[in-house]
Each structure stands twice: as C-alpha cells, then as structure tokens.
C-alpha positions in Angstrom: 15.2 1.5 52.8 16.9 4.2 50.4 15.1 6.9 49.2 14.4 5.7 45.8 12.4 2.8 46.6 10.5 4.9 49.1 9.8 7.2 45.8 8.5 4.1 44.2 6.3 3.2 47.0 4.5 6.4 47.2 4.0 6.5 43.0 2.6 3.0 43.1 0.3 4.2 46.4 -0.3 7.6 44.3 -1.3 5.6 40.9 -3.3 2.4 43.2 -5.2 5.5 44.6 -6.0 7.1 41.2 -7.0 3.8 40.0 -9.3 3.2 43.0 -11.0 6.7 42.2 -11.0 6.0 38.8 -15.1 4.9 37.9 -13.6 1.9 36.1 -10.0 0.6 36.1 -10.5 -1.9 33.1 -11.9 1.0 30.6 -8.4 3.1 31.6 -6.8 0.0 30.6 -8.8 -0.3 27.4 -8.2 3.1 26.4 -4.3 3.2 27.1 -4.4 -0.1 24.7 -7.1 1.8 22.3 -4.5 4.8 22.0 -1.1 2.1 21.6 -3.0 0.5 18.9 -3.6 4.0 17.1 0.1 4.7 17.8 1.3 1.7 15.7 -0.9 2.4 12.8 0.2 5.9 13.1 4.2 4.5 13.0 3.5 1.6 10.1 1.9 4.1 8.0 4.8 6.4 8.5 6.8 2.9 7.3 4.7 2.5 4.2 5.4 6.2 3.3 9.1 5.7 3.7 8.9 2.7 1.6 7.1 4.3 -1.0 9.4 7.2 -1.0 12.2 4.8 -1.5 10.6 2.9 -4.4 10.1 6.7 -5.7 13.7 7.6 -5.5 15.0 4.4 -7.0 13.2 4.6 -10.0 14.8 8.5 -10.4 17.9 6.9 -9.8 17.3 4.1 -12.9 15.7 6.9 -14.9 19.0 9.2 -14.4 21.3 6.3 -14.9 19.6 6.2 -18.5 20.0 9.7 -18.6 23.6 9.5 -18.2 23.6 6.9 -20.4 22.2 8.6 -23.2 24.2 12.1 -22.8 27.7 9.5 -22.9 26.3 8.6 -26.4 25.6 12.1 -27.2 29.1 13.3 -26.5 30.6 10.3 -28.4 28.3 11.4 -31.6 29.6 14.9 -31.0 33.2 13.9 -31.1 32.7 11.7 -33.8 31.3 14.5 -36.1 34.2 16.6 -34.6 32.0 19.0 -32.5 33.9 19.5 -28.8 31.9 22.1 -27.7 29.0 19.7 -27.9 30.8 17.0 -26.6 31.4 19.0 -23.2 28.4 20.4 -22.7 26.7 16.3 -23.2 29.5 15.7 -20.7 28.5 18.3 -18.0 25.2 17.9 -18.2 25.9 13.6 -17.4 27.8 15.0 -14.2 24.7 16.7 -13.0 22.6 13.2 -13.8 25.4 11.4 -12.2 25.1 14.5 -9.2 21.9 14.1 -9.0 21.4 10.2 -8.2 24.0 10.6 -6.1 22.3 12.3 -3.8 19.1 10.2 -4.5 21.3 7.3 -3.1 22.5 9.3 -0.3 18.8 9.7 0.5 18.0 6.3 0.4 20.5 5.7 2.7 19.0 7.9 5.1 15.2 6.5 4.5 16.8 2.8 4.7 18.3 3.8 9.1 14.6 6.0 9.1 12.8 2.5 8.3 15.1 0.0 10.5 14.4 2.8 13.4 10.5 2.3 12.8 10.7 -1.1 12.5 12.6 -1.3 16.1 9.7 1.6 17.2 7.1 -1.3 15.7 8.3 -3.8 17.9 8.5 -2.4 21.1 5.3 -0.8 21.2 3.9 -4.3 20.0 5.7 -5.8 22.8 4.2 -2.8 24.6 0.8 -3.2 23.7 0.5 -7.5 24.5 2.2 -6.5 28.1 -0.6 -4.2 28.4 -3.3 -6.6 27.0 -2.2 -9.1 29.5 -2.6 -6.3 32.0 -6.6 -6.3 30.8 -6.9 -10.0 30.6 -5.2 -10.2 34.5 -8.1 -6.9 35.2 -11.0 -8.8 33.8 -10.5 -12.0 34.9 -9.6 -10.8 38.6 -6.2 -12.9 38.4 -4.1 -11.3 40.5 -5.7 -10.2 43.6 -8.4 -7.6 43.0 -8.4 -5.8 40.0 -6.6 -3.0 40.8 -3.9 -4.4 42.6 -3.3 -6.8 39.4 -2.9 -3.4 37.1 -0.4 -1.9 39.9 1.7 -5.1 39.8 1.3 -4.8 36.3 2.8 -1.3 36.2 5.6 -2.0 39.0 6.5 -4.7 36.4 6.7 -2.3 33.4 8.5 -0.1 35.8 11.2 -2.5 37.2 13.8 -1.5 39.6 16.0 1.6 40.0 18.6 0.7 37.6 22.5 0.2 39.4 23.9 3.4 38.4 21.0 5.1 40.7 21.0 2.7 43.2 19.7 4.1 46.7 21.8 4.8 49.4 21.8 3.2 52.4 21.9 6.1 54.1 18.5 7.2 56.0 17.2 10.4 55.8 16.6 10.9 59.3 20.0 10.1 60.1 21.7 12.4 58.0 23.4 15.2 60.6 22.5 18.6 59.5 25.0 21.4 60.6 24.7 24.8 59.5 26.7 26.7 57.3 
C-alpha cells in the first residue's frame, strides 16, 4: 500500500468522521448544492453581462463604420471644391473611426474566449451540481449503505484515483533504511 492511498484513506476516515459529528449530513449536502446553485447564477449573470457588452460594442462598431463612411464623403466634397487641407483632416479623423473599431473588434474578440470560458465554467459546475444532487437523493433515500457512508462513496467518487504521474510507490515506509548523514 503506497503512501498515497494511505493519504486517501485517512481523508475519507477524517471527512466520514466530520460527517458523523455533523448534526445532519443531508442539510450539509443541501447547503453545498444551495451554494453551487448560487454559484451558476453568479457565472450566467456574468455571461449575460458579457453578452450585453458585446451587443454594446458592435453597435459602436456599425455606428463608427458610418462614421468613417461619412468623413470618406467629406474628404471627397473637400477635394472636389479643391480644399486639401480639409480633405486631410476628414481623412485623419476616418483613421481614428477606423482606429477606434478596431480595437472595439479586438475587444470582442476577447469577450467572445471570456464567454466560451463561462460557458465551459456553466457546464461543469452543472455536471457538478446533478453529481451532487444524486449524492442527496442516495442520502435521503438511504441507498447506499447508511447515509453517511453513501455521501463518502459519493465524495471518493468525485475524488477518483491518484492520477499516474503521482502514482504511489511501492516502497513501504517502514522499510525505508534510514542512515545518518
């Protein structure tokens, strides 16, 4: 037995002995669910906002295509009445529209990998939050052995094993040879 799964026994004993103390397993359970639920409003109202600031910034980014639009027309009426100076400053004053979305689209970009993120976020802790609603259905209908044994298998389950590159070492701890230095 390596040390790692000896680690894993004594946090499941540790966490099968808070659970026995605990006044009532099932409202733990309820109130880790209570606070996962509040945690995905939290993350799809941070979504909505993103979409809304994206909806924002496109319609800046129509509005300052107009704009640059309109200033092209100004410098060609400029030229036309043979007035350069005007011409160039209509000119300049497009690059800072065209600048200006620019950077609007480059911020998009950015608020477009923000919103694929939280939907990823929503998904897992959805996944999250039915694994742990099973947990409660398994605690209240006493599948499972007796309550608290069916949370514990439920959390060795969420934990899983150690993965490969940690895998324990054969090697026992009380056969290790010390020698001094």
């Amino acid at each position: 037995m390596g040390i790692f799964s000896r680690t894993r026994d004594i946090v499941a004993a540790n966490f099968a002995d808070l659970l026995e103390k605990a006044e009532d397993p099932a409202k733990m359970i309820r109130m880790i669910i209570l606070e996962m639920e509040e945690t995905l409003v939290e993350v799809r109202a941070s979504a909505a906002r993103t979409i809304a600031d994206q909806k924002e910034m496109r319609r800046h980014i129509s509005k300052l295509e107009q704009l640059q639009d309109s200033w092209t027309e100004k410098a060609e009426l400029a030229l036309s009445k043979d007035r350069e100076d005007l011409a160039k400053a209509a000119l300049v004053e497009k690059q800072k529209a065209a600048d200006m979305a620019e950077q609007l689209k480059i911020e998009v970009k950015v608020l477009d990998d923000a919103l694929r993120a939280s939907e990823e976020d929503i998904a897992k802790l959805q996944k999250k939050l039915a694994k742990a609603s099973g947990a409660d259905v398994m605690l209240l209908s006493g599948a499972g052995g007796t309550g608290v044994d069916a949370v514990l298998d439920a959390l060795i389950e969420a934990i899983g094993p150690a993965p490969d590159a940690i895998a324990p070492d054969d090697t026992d701890a009380d056969e290790i040879e010390w020698s001094p230095l």
